[in-house]
C-alpha positions in Angstrom: 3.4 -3.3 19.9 1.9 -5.4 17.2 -0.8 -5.1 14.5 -4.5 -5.5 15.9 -7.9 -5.5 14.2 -9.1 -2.3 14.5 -13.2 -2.1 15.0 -13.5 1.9 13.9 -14.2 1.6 10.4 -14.7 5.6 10.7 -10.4 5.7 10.5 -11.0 4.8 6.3 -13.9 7.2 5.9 -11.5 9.7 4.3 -11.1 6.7 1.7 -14.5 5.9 1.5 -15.6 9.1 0.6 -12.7 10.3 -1.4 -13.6 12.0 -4.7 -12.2 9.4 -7.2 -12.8 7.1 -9.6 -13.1 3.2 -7.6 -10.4 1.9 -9.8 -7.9 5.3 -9.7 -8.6 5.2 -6.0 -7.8 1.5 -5.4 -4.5 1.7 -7.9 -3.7 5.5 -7.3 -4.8 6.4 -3.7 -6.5 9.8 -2.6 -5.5 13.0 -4.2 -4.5 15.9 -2.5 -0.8 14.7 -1.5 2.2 17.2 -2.8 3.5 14.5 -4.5 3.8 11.2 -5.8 5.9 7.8 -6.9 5.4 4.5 -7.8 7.4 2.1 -5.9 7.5 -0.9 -8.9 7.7 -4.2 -8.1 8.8 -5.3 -11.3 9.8 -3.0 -14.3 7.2 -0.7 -16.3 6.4 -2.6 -19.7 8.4 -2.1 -22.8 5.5 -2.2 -25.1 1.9 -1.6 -24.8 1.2 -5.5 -25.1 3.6 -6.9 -23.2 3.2 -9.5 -20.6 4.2 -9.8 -17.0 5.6 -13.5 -17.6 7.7 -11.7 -20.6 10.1 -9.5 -17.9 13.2 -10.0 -18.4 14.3 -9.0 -15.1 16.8 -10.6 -12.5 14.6 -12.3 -9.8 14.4 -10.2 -6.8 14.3 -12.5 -3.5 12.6 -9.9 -1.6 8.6 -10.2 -1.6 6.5 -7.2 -2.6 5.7 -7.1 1.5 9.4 -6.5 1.8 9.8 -4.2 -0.6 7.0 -1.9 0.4 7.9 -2.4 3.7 11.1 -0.3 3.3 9.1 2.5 1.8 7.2 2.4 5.0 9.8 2.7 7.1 11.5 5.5 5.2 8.0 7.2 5.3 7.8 6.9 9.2 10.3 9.5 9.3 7.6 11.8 7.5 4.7 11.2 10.1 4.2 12.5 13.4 1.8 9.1 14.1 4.6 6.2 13.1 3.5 4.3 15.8 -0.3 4.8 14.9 -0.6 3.5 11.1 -3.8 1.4 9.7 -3.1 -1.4 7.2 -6.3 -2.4 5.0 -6.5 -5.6 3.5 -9.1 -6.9 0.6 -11.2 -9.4 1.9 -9.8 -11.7 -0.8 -9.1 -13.7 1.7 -11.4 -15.9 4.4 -10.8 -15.5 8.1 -10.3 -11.9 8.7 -13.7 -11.2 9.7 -13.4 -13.4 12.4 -10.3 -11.5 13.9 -12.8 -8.6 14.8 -11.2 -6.3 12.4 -13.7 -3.7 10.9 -15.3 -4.5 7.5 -14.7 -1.3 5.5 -16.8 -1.2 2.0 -14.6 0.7 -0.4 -16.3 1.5 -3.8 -16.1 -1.7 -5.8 -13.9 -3.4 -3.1 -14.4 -4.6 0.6 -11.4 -4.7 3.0 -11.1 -5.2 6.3 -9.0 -2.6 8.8 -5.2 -3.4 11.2 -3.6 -0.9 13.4 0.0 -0.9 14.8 3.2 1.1 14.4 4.3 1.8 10.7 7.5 -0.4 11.1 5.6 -3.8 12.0 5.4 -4.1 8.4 9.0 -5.3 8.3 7.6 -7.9 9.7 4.6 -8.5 8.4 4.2 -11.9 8.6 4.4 -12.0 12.3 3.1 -8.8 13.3 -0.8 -10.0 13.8 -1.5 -9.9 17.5 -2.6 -12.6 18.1 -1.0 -14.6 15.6 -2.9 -16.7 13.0 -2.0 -19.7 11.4 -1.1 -17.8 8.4 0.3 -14.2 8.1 -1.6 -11.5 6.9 -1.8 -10.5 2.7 -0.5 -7.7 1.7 -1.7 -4.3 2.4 -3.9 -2.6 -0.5 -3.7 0.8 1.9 -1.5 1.9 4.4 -1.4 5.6 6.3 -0.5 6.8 9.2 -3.6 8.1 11.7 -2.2 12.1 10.7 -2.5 10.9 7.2 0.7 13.1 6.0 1.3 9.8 3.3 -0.6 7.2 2.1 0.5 3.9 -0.2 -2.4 2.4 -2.5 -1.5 -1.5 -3.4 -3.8 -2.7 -5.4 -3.5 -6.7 -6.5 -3.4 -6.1 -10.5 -0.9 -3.5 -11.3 2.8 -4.5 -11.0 3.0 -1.0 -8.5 2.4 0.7 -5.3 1.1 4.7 -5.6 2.6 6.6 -2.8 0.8 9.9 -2.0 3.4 12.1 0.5 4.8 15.5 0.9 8.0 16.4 -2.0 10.2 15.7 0.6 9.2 12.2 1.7 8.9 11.6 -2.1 12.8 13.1 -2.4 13.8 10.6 0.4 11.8 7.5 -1.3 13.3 8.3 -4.3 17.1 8.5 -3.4 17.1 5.2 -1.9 18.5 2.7 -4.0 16.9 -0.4 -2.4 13.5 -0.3 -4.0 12.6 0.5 -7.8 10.7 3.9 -7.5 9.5 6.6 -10.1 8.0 9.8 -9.8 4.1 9.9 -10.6 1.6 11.9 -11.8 -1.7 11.3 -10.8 -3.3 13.3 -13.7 -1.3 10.8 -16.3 -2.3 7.1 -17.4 -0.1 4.7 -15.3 1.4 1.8 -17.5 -0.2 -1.7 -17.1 1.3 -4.9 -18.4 -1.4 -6.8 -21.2 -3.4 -9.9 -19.7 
C-alpha cells in the first residue's frame, strides 16, 4: 500500500473547524489530546534572540522527514487505524493539485490531503502512488482516520507538536533516537529570533 491523494476533504474538517488560534493550530495542533511533546529537530534556543544559524549542535544526517517518521511509527502502535493515516501538505509547493489530492483551506494556510498506512512515512520519498518526479514535502499534519494522535509540523518553528494519549507520549519520550520534550499547550513554545 502506498500514499494516494485523497479527494474527501471532509477527513480534515475536525482541523478546519478546530477551536484555535490559525497560528497555535498550525504550530501546536488541535487540543483535546491527554498529552503532549515536541519532537525538536534541532535544540530549543539558549537565549531569547538567538539564531538558528547560531546552533551549536552536531549535524544530524537524518532529515526532519526521517526524524518524524520514527515518531510515526512509534505512534502506530497507539492507533487502531495505522494502516489508514492522512498526511497534509501546504501547498507551498506547485503540482499537487494536479495529483487529485483534495485542496483543504486551513485558517491562514491551504494544504492539500494523502492517505496510506502510518509507516509509509519511512519512506516518504517514495511512498506517492504513482510516483512523481520529485517526492512529496514534508507533512504539516499527520493522524491516523481514529484520530487517537495527531503531529502539527509547521515550516517555521524548529519543532513538531504531537498531540496523543500519556501513554503514547511515555513511549515517544523513552526513545532515544529523536530529541523530544514534554509540552504544554497552555505555555509559550520557544522560537529561535529571525
Amino acid at each position: 500500500m502506498s500514499v494516494r491523494p485523497s479527494s474527501d476533504p471532509t477527513a480534515a474538517d475536525w482541523l478546519v473547524h478546530a477551536n484555535r488560534d490559525w497560528w497555535d493550530l498550525a504550530v501546536r495542533g488541535p487540543l483535546g489530546y491527554e498529552s503532549y511533546a515536541r519532537l525538536r529537530f534541532i535544540p530549543d534556543p539558549a537565549h531569547t534572540d538567538q539564531r538558528e544559524g547560531e546552533v551549536g549542535v552536531p549535524y544530524d544526517e537524518r532529515s526532519e522527514t526521517d526524524q518524524l517518521a520514527i515518531v510515526v511509527a512509534m505512534l502506530a502502535k497507539h492507533t487502531s487505524t495505522p494502516a489508514d493515516c492522512y498526511f497534509c501538505v501546504w501547498e507551498g509547493r506547485g503540482g499537487l493539485e494536479a495529483r487529485g489530492a483534495a485542496r483543504i483551506d486551513l485558517p491562514e494556510r491551504e494544504a492539500f490531503l494523502f492517505r496510506g498506512p502510518a509507516l509509509d512515512l519511512l519512506n516518504w520519498e517514495q511512498a506517492l502512488d504513482p510516483p512523481g518526479p520529485e517526492g512529496l514535502p514534508i507533512p504539516s499534519f499527520v493522524w491516523p482516520a481514529d484520530r487517537s494522535w495527531c503531529i502539527a509540523n509547521d515550516v517555521d518553528p524548529h519543532f513538531a507538536t504531537i498531540g496523543a494519549s500519556s501513554a503514547a507520549i511515555e513511549d515517544i519520550l523513552a526513545d532515544r533516537r529523536v530529541d523530544t520534550v514534554i509540552d504544554d499547550p497552555a505555555r509559550p513554545q520557544p522560537s529561535y529570533s529571525h
